[in-house]
BANUPA-133630 format. One line per 5 residues: their letters; for each residue x, y, z of C-alpha. Coordinates in Angstrom, 1 decimal, always signed. Layout:
N
A = X:Y:Z ~ ... $
//
This chain:
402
XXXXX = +0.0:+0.0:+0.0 ~ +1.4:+3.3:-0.9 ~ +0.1:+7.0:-0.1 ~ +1.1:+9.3:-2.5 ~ -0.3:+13.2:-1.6 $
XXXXX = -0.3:+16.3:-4.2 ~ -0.8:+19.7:-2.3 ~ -1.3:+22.3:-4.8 ~ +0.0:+25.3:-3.1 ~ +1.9:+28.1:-3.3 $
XXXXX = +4.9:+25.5:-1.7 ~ +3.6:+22.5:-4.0 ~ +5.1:+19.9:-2.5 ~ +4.9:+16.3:-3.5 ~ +4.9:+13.6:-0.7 $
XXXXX = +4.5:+10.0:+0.1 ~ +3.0:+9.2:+3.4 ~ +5.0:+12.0:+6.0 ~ +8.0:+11.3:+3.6 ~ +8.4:+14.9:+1.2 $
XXXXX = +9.7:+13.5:-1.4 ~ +9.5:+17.2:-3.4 ~ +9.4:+20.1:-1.8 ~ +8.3:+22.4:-0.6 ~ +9.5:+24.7:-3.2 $
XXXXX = +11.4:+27.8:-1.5 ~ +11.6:+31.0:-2.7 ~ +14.6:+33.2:-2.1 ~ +13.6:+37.2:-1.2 ~ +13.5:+38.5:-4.3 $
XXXXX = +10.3:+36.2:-5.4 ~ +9.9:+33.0:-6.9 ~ +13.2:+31.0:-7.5 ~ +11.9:+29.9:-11.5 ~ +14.1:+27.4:-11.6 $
XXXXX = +14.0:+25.3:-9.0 ~ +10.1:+25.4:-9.6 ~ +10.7:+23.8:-13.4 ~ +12.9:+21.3:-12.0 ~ +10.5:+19.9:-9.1 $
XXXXX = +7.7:+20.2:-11.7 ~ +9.0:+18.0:-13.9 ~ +10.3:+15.6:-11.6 ~ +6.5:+15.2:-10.7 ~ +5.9:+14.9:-14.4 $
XXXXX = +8.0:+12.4:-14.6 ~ +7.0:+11.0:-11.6 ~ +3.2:+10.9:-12.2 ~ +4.2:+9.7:-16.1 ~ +5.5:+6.5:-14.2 $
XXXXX = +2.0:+6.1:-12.1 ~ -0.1:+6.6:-15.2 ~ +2.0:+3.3:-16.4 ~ +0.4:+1.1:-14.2 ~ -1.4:-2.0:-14.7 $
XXXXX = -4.9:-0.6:-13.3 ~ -5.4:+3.4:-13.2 ~ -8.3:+4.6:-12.3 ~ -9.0:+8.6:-11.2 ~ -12.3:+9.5:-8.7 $
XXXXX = -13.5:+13.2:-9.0 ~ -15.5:+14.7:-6.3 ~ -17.5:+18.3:-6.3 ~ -13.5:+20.1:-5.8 ~ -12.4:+19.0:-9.7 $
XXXXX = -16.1:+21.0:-11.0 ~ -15.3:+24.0:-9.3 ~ -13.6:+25.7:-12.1 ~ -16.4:+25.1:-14.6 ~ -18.8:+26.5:-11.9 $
XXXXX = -19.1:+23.6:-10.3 ~ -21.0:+24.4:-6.3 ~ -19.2:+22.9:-3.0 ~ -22.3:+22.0:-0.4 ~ -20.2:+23.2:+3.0 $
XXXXX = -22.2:+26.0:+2.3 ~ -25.9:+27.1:+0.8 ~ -24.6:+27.5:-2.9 ~ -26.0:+31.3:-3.1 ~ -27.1:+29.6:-7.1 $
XXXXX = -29.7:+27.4:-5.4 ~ -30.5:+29.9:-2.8 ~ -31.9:+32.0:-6.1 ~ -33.2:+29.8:-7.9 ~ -35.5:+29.0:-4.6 $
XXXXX = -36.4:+32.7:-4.0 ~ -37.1:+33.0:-7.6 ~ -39.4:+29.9:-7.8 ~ -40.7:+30.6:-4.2 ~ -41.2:+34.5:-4.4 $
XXXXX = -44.1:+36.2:-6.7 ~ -44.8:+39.4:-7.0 ~ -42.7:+43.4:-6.6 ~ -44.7:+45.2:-4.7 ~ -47.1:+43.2:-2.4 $
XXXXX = -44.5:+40.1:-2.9 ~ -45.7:+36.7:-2.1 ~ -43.8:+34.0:+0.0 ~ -44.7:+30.5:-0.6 ~ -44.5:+28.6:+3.0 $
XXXXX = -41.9:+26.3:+1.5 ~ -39.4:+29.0:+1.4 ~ -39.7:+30.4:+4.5 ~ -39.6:+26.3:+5.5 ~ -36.0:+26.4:+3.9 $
XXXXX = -34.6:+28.9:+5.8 ~ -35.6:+27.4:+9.1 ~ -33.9:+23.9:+7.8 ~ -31.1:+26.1:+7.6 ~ -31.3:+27.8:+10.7 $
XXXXX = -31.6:+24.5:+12.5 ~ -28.3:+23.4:+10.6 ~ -26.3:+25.9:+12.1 ~ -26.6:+28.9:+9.8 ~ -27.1:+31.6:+12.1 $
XXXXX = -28.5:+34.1:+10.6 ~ -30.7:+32.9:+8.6 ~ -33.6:+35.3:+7.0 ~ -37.1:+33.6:+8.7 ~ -39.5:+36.7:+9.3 $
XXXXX = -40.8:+37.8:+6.0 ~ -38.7:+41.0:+6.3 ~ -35.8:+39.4:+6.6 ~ -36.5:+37.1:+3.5 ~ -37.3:+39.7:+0.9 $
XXXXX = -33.9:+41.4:+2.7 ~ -32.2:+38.7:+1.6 ~ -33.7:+38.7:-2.2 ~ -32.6:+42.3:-2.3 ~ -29.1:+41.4:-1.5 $
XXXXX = -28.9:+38.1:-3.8 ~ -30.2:+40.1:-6.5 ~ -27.1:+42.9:-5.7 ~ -24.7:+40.4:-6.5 ~ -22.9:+40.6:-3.1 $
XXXXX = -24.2:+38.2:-1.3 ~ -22.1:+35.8:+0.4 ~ -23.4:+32.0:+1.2 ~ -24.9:+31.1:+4.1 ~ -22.9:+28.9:+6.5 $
XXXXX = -24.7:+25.7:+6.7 ~ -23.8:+22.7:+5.1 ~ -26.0:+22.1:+2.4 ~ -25.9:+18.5:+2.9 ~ -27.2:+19.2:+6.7 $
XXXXX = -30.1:+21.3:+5.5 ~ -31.5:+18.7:+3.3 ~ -31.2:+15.9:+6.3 ~ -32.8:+18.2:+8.2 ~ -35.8:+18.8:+6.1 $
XXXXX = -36.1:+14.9:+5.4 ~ -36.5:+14.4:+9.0 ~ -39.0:+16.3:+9.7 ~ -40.5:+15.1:+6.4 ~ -40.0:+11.6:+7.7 $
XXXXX = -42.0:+12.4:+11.1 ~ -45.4:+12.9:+9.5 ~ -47.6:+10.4:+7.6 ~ -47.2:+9.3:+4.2 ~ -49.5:+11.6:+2.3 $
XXXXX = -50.7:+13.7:+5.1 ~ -50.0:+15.5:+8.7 ~ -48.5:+18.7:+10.2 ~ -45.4:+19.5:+11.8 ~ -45.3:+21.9:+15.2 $
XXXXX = -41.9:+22.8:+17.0 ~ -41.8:+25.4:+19.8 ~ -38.8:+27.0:+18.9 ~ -38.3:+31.0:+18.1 ~ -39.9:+31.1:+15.6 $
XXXXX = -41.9:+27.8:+15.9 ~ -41.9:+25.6:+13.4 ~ -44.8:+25.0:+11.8 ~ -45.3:+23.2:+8.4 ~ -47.1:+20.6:+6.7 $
XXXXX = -46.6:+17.5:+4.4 ~ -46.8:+19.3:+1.0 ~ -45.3:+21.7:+2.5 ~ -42.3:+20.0:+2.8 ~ -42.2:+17.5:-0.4 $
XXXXX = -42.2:+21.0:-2.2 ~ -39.5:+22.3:-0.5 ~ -37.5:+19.1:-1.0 ~ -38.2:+18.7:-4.5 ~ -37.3:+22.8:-5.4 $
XXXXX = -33.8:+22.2:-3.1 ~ -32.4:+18.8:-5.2 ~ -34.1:+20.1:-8.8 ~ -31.8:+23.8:-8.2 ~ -28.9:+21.9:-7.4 $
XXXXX = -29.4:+19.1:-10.1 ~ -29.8:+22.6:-12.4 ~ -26.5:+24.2:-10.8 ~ -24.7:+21.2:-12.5 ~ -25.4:+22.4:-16.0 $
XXXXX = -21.9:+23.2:-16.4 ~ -19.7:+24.6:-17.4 ~ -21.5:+28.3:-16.8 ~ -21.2:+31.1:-19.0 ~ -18.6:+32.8:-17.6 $
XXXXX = -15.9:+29.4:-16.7 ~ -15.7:+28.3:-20.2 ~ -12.3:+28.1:-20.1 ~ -12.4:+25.5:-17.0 ~ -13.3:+22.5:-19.6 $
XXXXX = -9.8:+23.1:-20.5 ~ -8.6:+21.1:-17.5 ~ -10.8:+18.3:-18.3 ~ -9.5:+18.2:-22.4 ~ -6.1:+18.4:-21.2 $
XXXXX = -6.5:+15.3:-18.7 ~ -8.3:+13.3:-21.4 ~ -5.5:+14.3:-23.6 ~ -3.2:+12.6:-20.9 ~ -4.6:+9.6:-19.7 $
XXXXX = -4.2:+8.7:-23.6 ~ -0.5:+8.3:-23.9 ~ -0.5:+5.1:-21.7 ~ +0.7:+2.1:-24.0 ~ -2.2:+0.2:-25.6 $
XXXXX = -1.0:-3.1:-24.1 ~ -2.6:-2.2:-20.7 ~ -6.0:-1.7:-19.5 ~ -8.3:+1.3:-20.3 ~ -8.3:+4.0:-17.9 $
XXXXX = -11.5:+4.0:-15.5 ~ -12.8:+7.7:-14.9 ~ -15.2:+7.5:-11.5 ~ -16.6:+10.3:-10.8 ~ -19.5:+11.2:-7.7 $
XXXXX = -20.6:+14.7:-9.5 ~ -23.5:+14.7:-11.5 ~ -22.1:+17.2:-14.2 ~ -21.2:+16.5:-17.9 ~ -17.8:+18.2:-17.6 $
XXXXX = -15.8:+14.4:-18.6 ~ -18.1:+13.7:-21.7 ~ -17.6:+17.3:-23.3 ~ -14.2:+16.7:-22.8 ~ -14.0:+13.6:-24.1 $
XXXXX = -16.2:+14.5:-27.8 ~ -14.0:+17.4:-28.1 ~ -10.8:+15.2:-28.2 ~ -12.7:+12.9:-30.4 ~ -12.3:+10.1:-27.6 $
XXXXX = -14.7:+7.3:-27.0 ~ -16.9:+6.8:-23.7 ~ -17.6:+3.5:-22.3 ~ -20.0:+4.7:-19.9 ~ -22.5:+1.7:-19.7 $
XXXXX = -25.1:+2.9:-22.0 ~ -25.9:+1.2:-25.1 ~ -28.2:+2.2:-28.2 ~ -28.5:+5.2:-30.6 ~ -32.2:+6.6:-30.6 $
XXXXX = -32.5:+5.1:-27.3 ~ -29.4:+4.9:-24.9 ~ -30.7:+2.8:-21.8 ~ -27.9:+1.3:-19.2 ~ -26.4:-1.9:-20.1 $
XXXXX = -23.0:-2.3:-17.7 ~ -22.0:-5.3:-19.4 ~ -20.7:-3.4:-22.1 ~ -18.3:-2.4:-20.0 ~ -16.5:-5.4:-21.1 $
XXXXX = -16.5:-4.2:-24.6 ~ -13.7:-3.3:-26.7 ~ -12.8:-1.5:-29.6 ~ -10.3:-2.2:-32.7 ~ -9.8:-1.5:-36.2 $
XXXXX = -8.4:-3.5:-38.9 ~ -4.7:-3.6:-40.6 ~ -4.1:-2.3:-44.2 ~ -4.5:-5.7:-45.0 ~ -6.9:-8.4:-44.9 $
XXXXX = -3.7:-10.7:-43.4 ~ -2.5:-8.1:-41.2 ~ -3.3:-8.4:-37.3 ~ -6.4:-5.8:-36.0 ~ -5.2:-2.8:-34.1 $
XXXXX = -6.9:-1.5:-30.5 ~ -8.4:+2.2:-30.9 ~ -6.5:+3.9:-28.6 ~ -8.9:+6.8:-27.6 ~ -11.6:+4.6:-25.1 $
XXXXX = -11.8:+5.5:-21.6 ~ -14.2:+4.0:-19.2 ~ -16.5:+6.4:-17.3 ~ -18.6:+5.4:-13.9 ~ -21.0:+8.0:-12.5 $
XXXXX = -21.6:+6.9:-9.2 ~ -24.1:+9.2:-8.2 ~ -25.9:+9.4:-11.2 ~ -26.1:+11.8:-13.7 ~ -28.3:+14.8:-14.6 $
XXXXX = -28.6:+13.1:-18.0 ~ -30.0:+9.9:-16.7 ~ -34.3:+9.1:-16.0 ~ -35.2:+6.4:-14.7 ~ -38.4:+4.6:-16.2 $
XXXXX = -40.2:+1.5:-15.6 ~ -38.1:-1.9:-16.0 ~ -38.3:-3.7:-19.5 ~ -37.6:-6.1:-21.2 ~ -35.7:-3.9:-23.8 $
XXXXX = -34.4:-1.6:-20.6 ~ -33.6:-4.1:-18.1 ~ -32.4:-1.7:-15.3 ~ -35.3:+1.4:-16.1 ~ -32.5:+3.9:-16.8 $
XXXXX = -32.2:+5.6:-19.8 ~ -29.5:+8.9:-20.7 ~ -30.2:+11.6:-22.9 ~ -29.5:+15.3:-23.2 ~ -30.2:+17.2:-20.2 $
XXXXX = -33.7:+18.5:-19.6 ~ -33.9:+21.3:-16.8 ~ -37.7:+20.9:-16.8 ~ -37.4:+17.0:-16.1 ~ -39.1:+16.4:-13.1 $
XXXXX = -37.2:+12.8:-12.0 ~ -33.6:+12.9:-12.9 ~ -32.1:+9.7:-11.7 ~ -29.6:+11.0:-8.8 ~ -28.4:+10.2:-5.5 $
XXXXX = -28.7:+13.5:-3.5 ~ -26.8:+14.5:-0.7 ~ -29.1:+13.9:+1.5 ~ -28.9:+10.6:+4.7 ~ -30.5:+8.2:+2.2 $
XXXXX = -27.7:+8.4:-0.2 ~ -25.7:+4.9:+1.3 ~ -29.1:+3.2:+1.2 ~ -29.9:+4.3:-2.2 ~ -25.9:+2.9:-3.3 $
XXXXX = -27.4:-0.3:-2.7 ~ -29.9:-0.3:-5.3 ~ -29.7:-0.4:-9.2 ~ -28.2:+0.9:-11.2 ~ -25.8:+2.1:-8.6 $
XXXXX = -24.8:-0.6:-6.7 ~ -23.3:-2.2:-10.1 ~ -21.5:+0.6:-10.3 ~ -19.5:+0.6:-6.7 ~ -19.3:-3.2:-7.1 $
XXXXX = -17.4:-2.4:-10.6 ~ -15.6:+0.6:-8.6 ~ -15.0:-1.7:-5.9 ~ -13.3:-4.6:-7.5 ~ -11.4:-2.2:-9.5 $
XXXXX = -9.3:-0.5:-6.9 ~ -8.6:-3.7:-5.4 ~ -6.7:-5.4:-8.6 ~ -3.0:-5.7:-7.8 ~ -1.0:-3.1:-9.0 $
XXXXX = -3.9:-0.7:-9.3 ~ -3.8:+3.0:-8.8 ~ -6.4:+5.1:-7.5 ~ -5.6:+9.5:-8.4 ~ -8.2:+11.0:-6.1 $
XXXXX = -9.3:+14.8:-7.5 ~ -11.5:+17.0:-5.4 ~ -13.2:+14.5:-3.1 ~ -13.5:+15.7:+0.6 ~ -13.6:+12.5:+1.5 $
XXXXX = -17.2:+12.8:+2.9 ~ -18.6:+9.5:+1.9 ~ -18.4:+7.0:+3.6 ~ -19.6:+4.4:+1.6 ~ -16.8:+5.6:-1.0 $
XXXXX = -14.9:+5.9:+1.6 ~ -14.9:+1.9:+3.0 ~ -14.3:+1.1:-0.7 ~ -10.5:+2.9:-0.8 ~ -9.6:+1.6:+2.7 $
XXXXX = -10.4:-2.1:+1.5 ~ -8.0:-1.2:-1.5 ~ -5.5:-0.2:+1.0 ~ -5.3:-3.4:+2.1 ~ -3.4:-4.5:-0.9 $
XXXXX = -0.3:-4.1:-1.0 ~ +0.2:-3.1:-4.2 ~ -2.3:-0.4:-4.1 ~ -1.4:+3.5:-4.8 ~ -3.4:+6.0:-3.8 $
XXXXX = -2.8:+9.5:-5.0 ~ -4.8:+12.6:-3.4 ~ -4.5:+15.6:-5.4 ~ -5.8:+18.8:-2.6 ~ -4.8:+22.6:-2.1 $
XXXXX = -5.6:+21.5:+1.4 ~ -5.4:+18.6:+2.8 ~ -7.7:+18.7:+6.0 ~ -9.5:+15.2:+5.8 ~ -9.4:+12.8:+8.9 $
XXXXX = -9.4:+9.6:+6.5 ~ -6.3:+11.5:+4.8 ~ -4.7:+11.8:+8.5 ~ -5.7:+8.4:+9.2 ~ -4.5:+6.4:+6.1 $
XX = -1.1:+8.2:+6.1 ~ -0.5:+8.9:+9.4 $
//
């Protein structure tokens, strides 16, 4: 088992375990010492060129690879969600209009820790005025939190029916639809916020092009590389059609894409000049796992034609049931059912193939149902794991290295 750790900092360092292999790279007082940067960046290169050789690489992205596109971290209320409720949840400029769900919102985020929170109606229209400015700053609750929140409260009433009451300041007091709405408006905004990239990080899907670019010069003789990925965005498969590179991402079909994951086991090649001449593998295939669904992806009634009732097309913002696992406390349960517990059984037995090589890419290590998956590959010895983070502040980092 080896730990290998990337910071990205202003002293990039490169490290293995509490062993700094590179770095940190010094600076003398007149400013950057150039040099000595080029010369630990290409021992990385060179370094990382000798990882990407191994017999199994995969690479896991989390919400921190997105961010550049536009992509929203949930340690806070992502202010994009936050407007897209108030707009959804606020009619009318001069009498305005406050739908209960709303103002149900802010409590859940009260009650997560956001102090502050806007829950009088004065303080809620307030707030619109500020988001609308363009200065507002996010609230500090854990988006996550807020949504378990709601779903507990959600979860104490009857199916169909009921009403909520909690003496608090201000009491709670909310009812069943009240509370499916609000749910539904929170996931559909952030499910919307992963239309990316936005209009103004374009230039972020460069990152993505030049790591497909990349994970192409491996020698054809060993496996393809596996891409997992836990964010819901698009951001791999624009990459990969703009380098003209072939997806393997478990859907099959042309008019009508539904999820097949045995074609993971496919394969494609091309023939010699000549008819006696050996076939040659196409070397632009990658293999791509979206473990958390995708905003692409429905999911329909099972078939006989559509065996697991998911299909993948282009991304609708109107849809009203994209196929996703939220961050919400129902997300490990929901791992266990199709189509996503083929998906961590493939991610599973993947990482734990001897001399396999996990490059982890802005994952928080929050999961913990990812996160039992890497410490059973860290039981094999021959297992690399690679954490590329401007800040390494994880426990399961401190734990695993440590």
């Amino acid at each position: 088992m080896t730990i290998t750790q990337i910071t990205l900092d202003p002293h990039d360092r490169f490290s293995i375990g509490d062993e700094a292999i590179i770095g940190p790279i010094q600076t003398d007082a007149g400013g950057e010492d150039l040099s000595s940067q080029v010369e630990h960046l290409d021992d990385i290169r060179v370094r990382i060129g000798t990882l990407l050789k191994t017999e199994t690489v995969s690479f896991l992205l989390g919400a921190g690879a997105s961010v550049d596109c536009g992509g929203q971290l949930i340690g806070s209320v992502p202010l994009v969600v936050e407007r897209q409720l108030q707009k959804d949840g606020i009619r009318g400029a001069e009498r305005p209009r406050i739908r209960k769900w709303v103002k149900t919102f802010y409590r859940a985020v009260q009650a997560a820790g956001g102090d502050g929170a806007p829950v009088t109606r004065e303080n809620i229209l307030a707030r619109r005025e500020v988001l609308n400015g363009g200065d507002a700053e996010a609230m500090p609750a854990n988006f996550e939190q807020v949504l378990a929140m709601l779903i507990r409260w959600r979860s104490a009433l009857p199916k169909d029916d009921g009403r909520l009451r909690i003496e608090a300041s201000p009491a709670i007091d909310v009812n069943a639809d009240d509370l499916d709405q609000c749910i539904a408006r929170a996931t559909r905004a952030l499910a919307n916020a992963c239309s990316l990239p936005t209009s103004d990080k374009e230039d972020g899907l460069l990152t993505y092009k030049n790591l497909v670019r990349k994970l192409l010069t491996r020698p054809l003789n060993l496996k393809r590389v596996n891409v997992f990925t836990l964010n819901y965005d698009t951001l791999v498969e624009q990459a990969a059609d703009a380098e003209g590179v072939v997806l393997l991402d478990g859907f099959v079909g042309t008019q009508s894409r539904v999820f097949r994951p045995e074609s993971y086991e496919q394969d494609l090649y091309f023939p010699a000049e000549t008819t006696e001449g050996r076939v040659h593998r196409f070397d632009r295939v990658l293999h791509l796992y979206k473990l958390h669904g995708s905003i692409t992806w429905t999911g329909n009634q099972p078939t006989i034609d559509d065996p697991y009732g998911v299909k993948a097309a282009a991304f609708d913002p109107d849809a009203t049931d994209p196929l996703l696992i939220y961050p919400t406390p129902a997300k490990y349960g929901e791992t266990l059912g199709l189509p996503y517990s083929e998906l961590f059984r493939r991610f599973a037995s993947t990482v734990a193939r001897p001399q396999s090589i996990l490059f982890v890419i802005g994952y928080g290590f929050g999961d913990e149902h990812v996160n039992a998956i890497i410490r059973q590959a860290l039981a094999v010895p021959s297992f690399t794991l690679v954490v590329v983070d401007p800040s390494p502040k994880s426990d399961f980092i401190t734990l695993v290295s440590g």
